[in-house]
Every structure is written in C-alpha cells, then in structure tokens.
N, C-alpha and C positions, 0 to 999 in steps of 0.2 A: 751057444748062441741060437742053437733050431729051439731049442727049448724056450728060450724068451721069444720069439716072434711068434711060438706056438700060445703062450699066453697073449699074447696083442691081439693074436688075431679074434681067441676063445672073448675077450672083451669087446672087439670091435663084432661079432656076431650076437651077443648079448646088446650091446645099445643096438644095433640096427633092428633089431628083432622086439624089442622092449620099448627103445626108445619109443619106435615108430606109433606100439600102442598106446605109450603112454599120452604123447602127443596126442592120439585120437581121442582118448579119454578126456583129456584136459578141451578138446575142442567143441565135443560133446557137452560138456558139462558148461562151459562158456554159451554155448546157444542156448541150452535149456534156463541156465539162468537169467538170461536177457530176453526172452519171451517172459519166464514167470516174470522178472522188473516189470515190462512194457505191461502187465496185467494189472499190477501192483499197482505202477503208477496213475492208471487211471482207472483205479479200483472205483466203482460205484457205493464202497461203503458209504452208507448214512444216517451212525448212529452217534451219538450225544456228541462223541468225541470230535464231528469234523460240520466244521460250518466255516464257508469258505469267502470270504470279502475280495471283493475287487480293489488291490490298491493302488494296481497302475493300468485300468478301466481299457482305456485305447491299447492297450496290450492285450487286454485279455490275460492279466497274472493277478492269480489270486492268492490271499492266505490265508493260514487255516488261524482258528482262533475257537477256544473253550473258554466257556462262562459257566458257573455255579454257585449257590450260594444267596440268600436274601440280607444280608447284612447293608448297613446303612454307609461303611466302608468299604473302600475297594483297593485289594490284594495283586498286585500284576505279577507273578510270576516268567521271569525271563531267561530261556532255559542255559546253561555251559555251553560249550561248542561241543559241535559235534551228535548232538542229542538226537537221535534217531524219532523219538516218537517224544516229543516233551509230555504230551497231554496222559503218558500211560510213565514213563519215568519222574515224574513230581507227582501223582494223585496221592501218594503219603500227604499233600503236603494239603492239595485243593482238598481233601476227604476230611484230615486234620482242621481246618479251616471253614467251609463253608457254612458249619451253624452258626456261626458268627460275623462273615463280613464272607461280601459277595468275594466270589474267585478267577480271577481270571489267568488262562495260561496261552499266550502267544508263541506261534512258530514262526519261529523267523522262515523268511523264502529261501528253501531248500532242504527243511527238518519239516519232519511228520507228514501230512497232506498239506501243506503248502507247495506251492509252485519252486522249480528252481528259476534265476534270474539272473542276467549278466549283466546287472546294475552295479560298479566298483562298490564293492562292501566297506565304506567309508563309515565314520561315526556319523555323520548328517545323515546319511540315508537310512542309514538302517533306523535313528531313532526316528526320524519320518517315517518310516513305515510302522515302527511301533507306533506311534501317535495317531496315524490315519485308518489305521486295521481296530484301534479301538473304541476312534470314532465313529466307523461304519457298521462296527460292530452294536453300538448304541450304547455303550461304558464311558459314561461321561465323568471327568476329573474332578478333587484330585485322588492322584493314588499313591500309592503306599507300592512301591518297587520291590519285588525281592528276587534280584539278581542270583546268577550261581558264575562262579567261575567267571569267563570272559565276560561273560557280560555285564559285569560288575563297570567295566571301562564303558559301555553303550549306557547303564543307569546313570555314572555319573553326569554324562555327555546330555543323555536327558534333563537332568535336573539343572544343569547350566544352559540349558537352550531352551528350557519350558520350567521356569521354575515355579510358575502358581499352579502348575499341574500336579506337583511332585508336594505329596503331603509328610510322607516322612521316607526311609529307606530301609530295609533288611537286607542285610548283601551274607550269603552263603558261602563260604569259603573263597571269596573273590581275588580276581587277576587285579595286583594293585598295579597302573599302570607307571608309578614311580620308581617299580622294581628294572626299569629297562633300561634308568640313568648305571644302572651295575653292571659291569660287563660281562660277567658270568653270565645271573638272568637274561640279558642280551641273546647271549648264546645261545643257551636254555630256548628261547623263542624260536631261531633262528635252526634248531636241531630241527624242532615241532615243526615247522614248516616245511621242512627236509622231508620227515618221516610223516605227514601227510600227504603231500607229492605222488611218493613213492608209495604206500598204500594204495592210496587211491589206482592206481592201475593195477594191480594185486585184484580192487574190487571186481576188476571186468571178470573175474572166473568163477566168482559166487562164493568166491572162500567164508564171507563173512556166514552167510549163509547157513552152512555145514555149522561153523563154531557157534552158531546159538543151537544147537544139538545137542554137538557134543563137547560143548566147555562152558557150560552155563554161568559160571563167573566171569568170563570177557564183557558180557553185558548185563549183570546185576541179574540175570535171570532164575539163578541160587536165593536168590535175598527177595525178588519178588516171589516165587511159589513161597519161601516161609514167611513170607507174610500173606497168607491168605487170607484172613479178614478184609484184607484192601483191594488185593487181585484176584481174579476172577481167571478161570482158563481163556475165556474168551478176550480179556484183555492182555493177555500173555501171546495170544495167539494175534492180535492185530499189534503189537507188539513187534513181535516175527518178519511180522507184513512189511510194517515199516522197515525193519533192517535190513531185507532185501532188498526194498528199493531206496533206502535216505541213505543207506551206509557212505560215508565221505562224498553225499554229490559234487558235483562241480561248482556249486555256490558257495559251498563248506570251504574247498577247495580256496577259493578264489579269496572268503574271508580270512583263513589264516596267513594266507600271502600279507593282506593287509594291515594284520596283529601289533606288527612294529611301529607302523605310522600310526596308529590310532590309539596304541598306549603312548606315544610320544606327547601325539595331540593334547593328553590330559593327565601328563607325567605331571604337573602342579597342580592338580586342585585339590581343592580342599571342601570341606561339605559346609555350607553357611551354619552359621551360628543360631541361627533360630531354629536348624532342621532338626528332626526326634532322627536317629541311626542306631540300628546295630548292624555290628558285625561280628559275622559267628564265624569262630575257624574252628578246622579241623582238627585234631590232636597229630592225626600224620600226617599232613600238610606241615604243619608248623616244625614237627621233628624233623624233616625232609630238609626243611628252608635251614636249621638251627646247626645241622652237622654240618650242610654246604657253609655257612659261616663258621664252626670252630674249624673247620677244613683248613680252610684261609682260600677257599675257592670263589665265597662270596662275602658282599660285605655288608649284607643286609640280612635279615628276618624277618618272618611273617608278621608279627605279633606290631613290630617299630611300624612296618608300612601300613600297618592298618592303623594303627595309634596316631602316625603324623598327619593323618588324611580328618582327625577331629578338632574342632577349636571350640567343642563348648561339652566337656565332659560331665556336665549337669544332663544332658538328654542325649547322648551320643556315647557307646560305650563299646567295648570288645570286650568278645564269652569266648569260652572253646570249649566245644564238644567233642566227646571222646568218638573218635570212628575214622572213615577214609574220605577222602574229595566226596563221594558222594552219600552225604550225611543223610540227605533223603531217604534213602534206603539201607544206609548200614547203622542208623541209629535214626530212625524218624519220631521217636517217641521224647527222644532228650533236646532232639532241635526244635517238635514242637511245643516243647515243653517251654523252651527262652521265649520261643515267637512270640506265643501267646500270653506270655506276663508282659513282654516289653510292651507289645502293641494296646496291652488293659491299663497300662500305667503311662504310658509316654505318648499315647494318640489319642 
C-alpha cells in the first residue's frame, strides 16, 4: 500500500511541477496570439486584394470586396463557410476567369478583411449585403453567381429576392437546402454547429495558427505552394494573415448557428425555368452522401438534391468533378474546364 501512494504522490509532483508550466506556456502563447490578431485585424495592408465598402455606413462596418477582369459579364464568386481569406482561396478560379468576364469575389462580414458584425446571419441580410457591397463597390447587374458550399442556400435566396439581377448560376459543390427535410442531414448540420461552438474557443490559443505550419493540408496550403503558377509567396503569406485573425470569428460563429433556419427558409425552391445553372459536384462529396444512403442512415444523395432543384434540363444541368469539397484547389483545371464551356454556350 506505501508503494501505491508512493506512485500518487511521484504523479501528483509531476502535474504540479509540469502542469504549472504547462499552463504557463499555453497563457503565453494565448496573449502573444491576440496581440499578433489585434495587428492582423487592423492590418494596413493595401494591396489589390482589399478594398473595403461601407455597408452599414452609420456603423462604420465595412466589406471587403475584389474585382478583376474586363469582360462584358460579371462572375460573383461567393465564398463556403468558414473561408478565412475567399480573395486568396478561389484566385484558381478569378485568375481562371478574368480574360474573359469581369471577376468579382465578395467576403462576407467576418472572412477575409471584412469587418465582423452582429447583424442575425439570416438569408435577407446577408444577400443585402451581397447586393449593397456590390453596388458600392460599382459592379452593376446582372450576374452570374458562383456559389461554393453554404452559400449555394444565400445564391438561391438571392435569385428569388432579386431576380433580374441573377443572369444565370454556377453553384460548386453546394449545401442543397432540401437535404435538411432528412433527418440524418439534419443532424449532420446540427453536429457542425456543435463542432464550430467548440472550436471556436480552441481559437483563443492560436492553435490554428501553429497548424498552417505545420500541417499544411488543414488549409489547402499543400495544394496552394503546388500550384505555383497561381500563388505567389506573398499570397500564401497574407493568406496566413488572414488565418490568424478570420479563423471561426464570431460572425462565422453566429452564421452556422443560423444554417438550419435558412436551409429551411428555401428547403423548396427550385431555379426558374428560364434560368442557364450548373451545378458541379464533387466526386467525394457525392461518395460521402451515397454510402450515408446505402448505410440506411440517409435517405437522400447528392446527385437527386441537385437534380430536383432543376425544371428545364435544356439549360440547367449537373457535372461532377473528380476531387474533394474544395475543387478550387484540388482540381481547378477540370472545374474550370465545365465553367468555361457552360458559361460560352448557355450565357
């Protein structure tokens, strides 16, 4: 029995002695990262990438917004959630694009140098802010939407609230919001909410920080250096910038809370019959959705929710691209390969 209290104790002298610097360490690194944020966030950069509009003026909250491109049509690029710098994670797509139709890539308030805001991240607000940031921005309609992921649910919310603005749509591996009538997918949402929550306070210690170092696949940053034709150190490097300070802000935060009401909001529509659409899936996307149904865990698939969302399959159609959720950069050569035939032939 002396002998087992002899080990308690050899343990209880090990965390006091460890724990303690551990704890130091960890508090250390918690201030030094919210000094470099607080530098971050009101970085002075002021190059191509950040040009900033006032959309709710009497606030003083601004967004950020990139334009490129001389074309006589206009591209909106609307970035997935969660997108730390949209303007450096889609330039596959603005670089792919701009010799032929202007480019624009919008940050929502709380990604990239946009402001964050504690406006409810409803479908109305947010496409008002899309709408009014590219007003001010002096990108007049209409445009050609090309959605990624969640925001698939905000383009179609746009095209039913402004629809002589909305000239045709490209949606990128999109959140179909009909998949949330399944109560798996439900869930599915309802995890993601969980595990953004909780992340997000994870963020106060700089973790994310450290892991664009040293795990360059958590943010594409593997797939950006080989593609070096597109990226630039210096864009890799502001890049960085942004991840230490947009990582899960509080706006991010606030929108995925929201995810379930606003895929509800437009769990029926459908794209009008005049509109030109693609929609491109992923190959692992779709494999992901296709086992959760032979599972018998869901009862839906990617491919049917994207299918049911069309009523004129003369100018409206689904491709899949071989690669992961973010086709931008794990295959940007074969998604701009769809982009640019549909939008030469259907727009």
């Amino acid at each position: 029995m002396s002998k087992l209290f002899g080990v308690f104790d050899l343990v209880k002298d090990f965390l006091f002695t460890w724990g303690i610097k551990i704890l130091i360490i960890l508090f250390i690194c918690m201030i030094l990262h919210n000094v470099l944020k607080m530098s971050e966030i009101t970085s002075r950069y002021s190059g191509d990438y950040k040009k900033l509009v006032p959309v709710y003026e009497e606030e003083n909250k601004f967004m950020n917004v990139y334009v490129t491109g001389q074309g006589d049509k206009t591209v909106v690029i609307l970035a997935g959630f969660g997108s730390q710098s949209p303007v450096i994670q889609y330039k596959t797509l603005t670089e792919g694009l701009k010799d032929s139709y202007r480019v624009v890539v919008v940050e929502y308030f709380g990604y990239g140098y946009s402001m964050s805001i504690n406006k409810p991240r409803t479908n109305d607000n947010i496409v008002d802010e899309i709408k009014k940031t590219l007003e001010l921005a002096g990108v007049s309609g209409p445009y050609i939407l090309m959605p990624h992921s969640l925001s698939n649910v905000y383009a179609m919310k746009f095209q039913s609230k402004y629809p002589e603005l909305v000239q045709g749509v490209v949606s990128i591996d999109g959140t179909y919001p009909a998949e949330i009538k399944d109560e798996y997918r439900q869930e599915q949402v309802k995890a993601q909410v969980s595990n953004v929550n909780i992340t997000s306070i994870f963020e106060l210690t700089g973790f994310e920080r450290l892991v664009s170092y040293v795990k360059g696949d958590v943010f594409y940053i593997d797939k950006m250096k080989a593609l070096n034709n597109v990226y630039s150190k210096d864009d890799i490097s502001v890049y960085r910038n942004r991840i230490g300070s947009s990582y899960l802000t509080r706006t991010m935060v606030n929108e995925m809370k929201n995810a379930e009401e606003n895929m509800k909001e437009m769990q029926d529509y459908k794209y009008p019959e005049y509109l030109s659409v693609l929609e491109i899936l992923s190959t692992e996307t779709v494999k992901e959705y296709n086992e959760a149904k032979d599972s018998g865990k869901s009862k839906v698939n990617l491919t049917e929710l994207a299918e049911n969302t069309i009523t004129n399959p003369v100018i409206q159609t689904v491709k899949q691209v071989e690669g992961d959720h973010m086709l931008q950069l794990s295959n940007p050569e074969e998604l701009l390969k769809q982009i640019k035939a549909f939008l030469a032939i259907c727009i």
